[in-house]
DRENKE-381889 format. One record per residue: residue in three letters; y, x, z of N, C-alpha, C in turn. Coordinates in steps of 0.02 Angstrom, whole numbers, padded with zeros to 5 digits, always signed. Layout:
N
ALAYXZYXZYXZ;...
END
This chain:
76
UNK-03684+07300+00540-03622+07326+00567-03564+07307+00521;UNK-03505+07274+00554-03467+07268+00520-03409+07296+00548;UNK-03344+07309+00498-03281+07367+00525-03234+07316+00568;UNK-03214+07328+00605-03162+07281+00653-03101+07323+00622;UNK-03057+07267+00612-02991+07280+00556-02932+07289+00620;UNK-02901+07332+00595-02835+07359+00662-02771+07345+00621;UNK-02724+07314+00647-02643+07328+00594-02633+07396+00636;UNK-02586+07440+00620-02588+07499+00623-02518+07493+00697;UNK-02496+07434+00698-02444+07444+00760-02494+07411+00818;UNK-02549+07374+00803-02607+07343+00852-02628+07413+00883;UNK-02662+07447+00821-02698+07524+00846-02662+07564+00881;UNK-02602+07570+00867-02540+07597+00904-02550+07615+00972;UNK-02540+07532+00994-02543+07517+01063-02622+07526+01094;UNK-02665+07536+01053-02728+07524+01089-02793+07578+01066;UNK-02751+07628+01055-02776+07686+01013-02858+07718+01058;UNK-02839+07739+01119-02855+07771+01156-02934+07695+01162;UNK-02941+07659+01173-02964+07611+01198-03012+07598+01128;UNK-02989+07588+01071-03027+07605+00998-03076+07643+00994;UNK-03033+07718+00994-03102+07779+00992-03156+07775+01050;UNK-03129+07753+01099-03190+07747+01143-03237+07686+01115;UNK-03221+07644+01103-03276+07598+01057-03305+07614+01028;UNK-03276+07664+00972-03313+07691+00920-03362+07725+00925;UNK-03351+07779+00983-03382+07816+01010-03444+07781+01046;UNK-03457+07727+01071-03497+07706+01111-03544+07660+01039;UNK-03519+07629+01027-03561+07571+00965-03561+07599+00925;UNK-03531+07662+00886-03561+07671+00809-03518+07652+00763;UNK-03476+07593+00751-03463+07555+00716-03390+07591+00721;UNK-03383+07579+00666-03312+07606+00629-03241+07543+00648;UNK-03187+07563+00613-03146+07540+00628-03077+07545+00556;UNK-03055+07486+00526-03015+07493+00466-02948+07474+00483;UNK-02895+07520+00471-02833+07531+00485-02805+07487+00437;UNK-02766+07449+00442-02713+07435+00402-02633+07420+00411;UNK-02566+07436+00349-02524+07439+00336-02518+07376+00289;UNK-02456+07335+00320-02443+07292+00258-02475+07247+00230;UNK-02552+07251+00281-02591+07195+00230-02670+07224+00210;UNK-02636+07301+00207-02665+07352+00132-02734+07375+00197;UNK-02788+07386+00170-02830+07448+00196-02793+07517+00200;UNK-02768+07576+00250-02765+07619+00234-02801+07688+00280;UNK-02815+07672+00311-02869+07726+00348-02962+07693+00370;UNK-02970+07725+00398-03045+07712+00420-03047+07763+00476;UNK-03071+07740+00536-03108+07781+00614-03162+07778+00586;UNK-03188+07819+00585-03262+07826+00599-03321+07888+00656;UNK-03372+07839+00691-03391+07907+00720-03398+07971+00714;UNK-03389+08021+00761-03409+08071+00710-03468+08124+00717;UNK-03505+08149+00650-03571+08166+00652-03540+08242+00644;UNK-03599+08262+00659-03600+08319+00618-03635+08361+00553;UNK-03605+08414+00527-03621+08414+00471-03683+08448+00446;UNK-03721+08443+00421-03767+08457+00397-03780+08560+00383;UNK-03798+08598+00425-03797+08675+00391-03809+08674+00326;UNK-03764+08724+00305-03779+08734+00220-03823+08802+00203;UNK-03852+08827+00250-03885+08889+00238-03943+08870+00194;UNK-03967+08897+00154-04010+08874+00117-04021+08813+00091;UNK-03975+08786+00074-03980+08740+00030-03949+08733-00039;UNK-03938+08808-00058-03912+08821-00129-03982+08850-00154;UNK-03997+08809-00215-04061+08862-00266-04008+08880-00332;UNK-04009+08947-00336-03983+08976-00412-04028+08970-00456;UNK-04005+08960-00499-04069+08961-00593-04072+09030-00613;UNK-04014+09075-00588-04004+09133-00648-04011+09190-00593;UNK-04013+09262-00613-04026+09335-00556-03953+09344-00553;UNK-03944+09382-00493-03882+09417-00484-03874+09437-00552;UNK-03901+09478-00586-03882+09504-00654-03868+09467-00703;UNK-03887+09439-00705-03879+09378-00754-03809+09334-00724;UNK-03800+09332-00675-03712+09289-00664-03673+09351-00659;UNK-03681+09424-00665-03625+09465-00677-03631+09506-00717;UNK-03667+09482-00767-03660+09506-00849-03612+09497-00880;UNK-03585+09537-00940-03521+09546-00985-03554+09468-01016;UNK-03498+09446-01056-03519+09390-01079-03483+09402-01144;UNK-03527+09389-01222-03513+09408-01280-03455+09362-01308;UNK-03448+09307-01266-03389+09268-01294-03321+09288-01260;UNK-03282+09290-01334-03186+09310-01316-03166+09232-01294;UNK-03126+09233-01264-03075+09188-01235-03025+09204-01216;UNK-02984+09173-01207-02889+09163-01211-02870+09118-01141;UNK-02841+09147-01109-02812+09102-01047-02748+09076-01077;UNK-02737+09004-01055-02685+08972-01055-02614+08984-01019;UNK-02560+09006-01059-02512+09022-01034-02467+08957-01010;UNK-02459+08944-00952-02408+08892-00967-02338+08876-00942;
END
């Protein structure tokens, strides 16, 4: 797969007609300004649930324990 490159007044005009590509093939799409790369289309997925996928090292008690070290916040 490779990105099909858009100047950004091309995409303009043909916006609507883009995402449906994208949507159908997969394949992304790179915006540019000036020359420059500055956006990216890409399909879109969804995201992965985060429920259980944190493991802690330490007990509740142990992350809301006093902690023997003093410290100083930065005034600035």
């Amino acid at each position: 797969m490779t990105d099909r490159i858009y100047t950004a007044s091309r995409l303009n005009a043909e916006l609507l007609d883009v995402l449906d590509s994208v949507d159908r093939s997969g394949d992304s799409v790179t915006v540019t300004k000036d020359g420059r790369p500055v956006a990216r289309i890409v399909p879109f997925a969804e995201a992965a649930p985060l429920a259980g996928s944190v493991t802690f090292h330490i007990t509740d008690d142990q992350l809301v324990a006093p902690s023997e070290e003093a410290w100083h916040a930065d005034r600035r």
